[in-house]
C-alpha positions as CSV (number, residue, x, y, z in Angstrom):
1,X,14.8,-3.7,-26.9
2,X,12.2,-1.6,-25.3
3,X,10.3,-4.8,-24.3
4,X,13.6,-6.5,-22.7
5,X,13.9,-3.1,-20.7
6,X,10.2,-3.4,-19.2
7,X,11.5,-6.7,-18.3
8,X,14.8,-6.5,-16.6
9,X,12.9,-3.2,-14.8
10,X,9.9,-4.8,-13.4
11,X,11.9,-8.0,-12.3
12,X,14.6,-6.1,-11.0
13,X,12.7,-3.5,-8.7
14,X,9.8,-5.3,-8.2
15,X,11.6,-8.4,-6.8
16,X,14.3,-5.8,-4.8
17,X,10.8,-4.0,-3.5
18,X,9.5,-7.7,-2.5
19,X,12.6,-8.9,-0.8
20,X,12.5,-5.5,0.9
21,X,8.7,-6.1,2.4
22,X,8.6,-9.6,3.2
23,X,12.2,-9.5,4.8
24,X,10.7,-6.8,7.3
25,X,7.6,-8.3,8.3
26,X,9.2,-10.1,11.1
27,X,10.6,-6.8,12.5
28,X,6.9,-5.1,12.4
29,X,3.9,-5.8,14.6
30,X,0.8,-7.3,13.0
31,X,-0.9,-3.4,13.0
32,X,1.3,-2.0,10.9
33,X,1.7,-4.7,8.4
34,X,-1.9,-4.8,7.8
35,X,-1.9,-0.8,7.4
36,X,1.0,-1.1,4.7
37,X,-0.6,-3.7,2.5
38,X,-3.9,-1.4,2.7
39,X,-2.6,1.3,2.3
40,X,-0.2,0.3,-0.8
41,X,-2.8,0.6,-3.5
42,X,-3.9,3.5,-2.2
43,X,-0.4,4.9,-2.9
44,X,-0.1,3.5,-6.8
45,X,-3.6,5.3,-7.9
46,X,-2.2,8.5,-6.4
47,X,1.4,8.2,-8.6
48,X,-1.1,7.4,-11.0
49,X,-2.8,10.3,-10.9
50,X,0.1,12.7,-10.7
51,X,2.2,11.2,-13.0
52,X,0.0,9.4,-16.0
53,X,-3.0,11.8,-15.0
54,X,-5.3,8.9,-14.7
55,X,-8.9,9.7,-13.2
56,X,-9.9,7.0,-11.0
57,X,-13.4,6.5,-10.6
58,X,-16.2,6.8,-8.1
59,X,-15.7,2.9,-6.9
60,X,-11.8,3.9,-6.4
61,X,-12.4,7.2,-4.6
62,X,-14.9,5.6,-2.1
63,X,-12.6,2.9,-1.5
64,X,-9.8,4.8,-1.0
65,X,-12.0,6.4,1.3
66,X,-13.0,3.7,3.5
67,X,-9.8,1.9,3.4
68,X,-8.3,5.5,5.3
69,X,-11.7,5.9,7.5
70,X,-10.7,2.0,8.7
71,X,-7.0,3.0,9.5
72,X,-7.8,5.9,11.1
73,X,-10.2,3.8,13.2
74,X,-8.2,0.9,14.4
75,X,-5.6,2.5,16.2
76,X,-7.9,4.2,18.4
77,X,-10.0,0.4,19.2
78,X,-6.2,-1.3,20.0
79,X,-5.1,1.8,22.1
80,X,-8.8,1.0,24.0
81,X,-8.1,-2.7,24.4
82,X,-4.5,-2.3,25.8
83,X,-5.7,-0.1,28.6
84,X,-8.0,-2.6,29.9
């Protein structure tokens, strides 16, 4: 039964969750969909280390690193390019 449960959960949610994200993406600009799909891993090893205590490893952390170095960078380049 257990099995069936994983199931039913990760079909439900996860296709609620989908229908949810790709239903918005005509409301959002380009920007900010490219920052959520980044930045959505990002979020799952976090619950993963809060919740299941996992340790993610060097490769993780420095791309977890980079991927929040690159957001925090292309803002400031479009802000530049629509004041020219």
């Amino acid at each position: 039964m257990k099995i069936g449960n994983i199931f039913i959960i990760g079909f439900i949610h996860t296709g609620f969750v989908f229908y949810l994200f790709f239903s918005s993406l005509r409301e959002l600009k380009a920007q900010i969909i490219t920052i959520l799909v980044f930045v959505d891993p990002i979020i799952v090893i976090l619950l993963d280390v809060t919740i299941l205590n996992y340790r993610p490893d060097a490769y993780q952390l420095l791309g977890t690193f980079l991927v929040f170095v690159g957001i925090s960078y292309s803002p400031k380049k479009v802000r530049s390019l629509e004041k020219a």
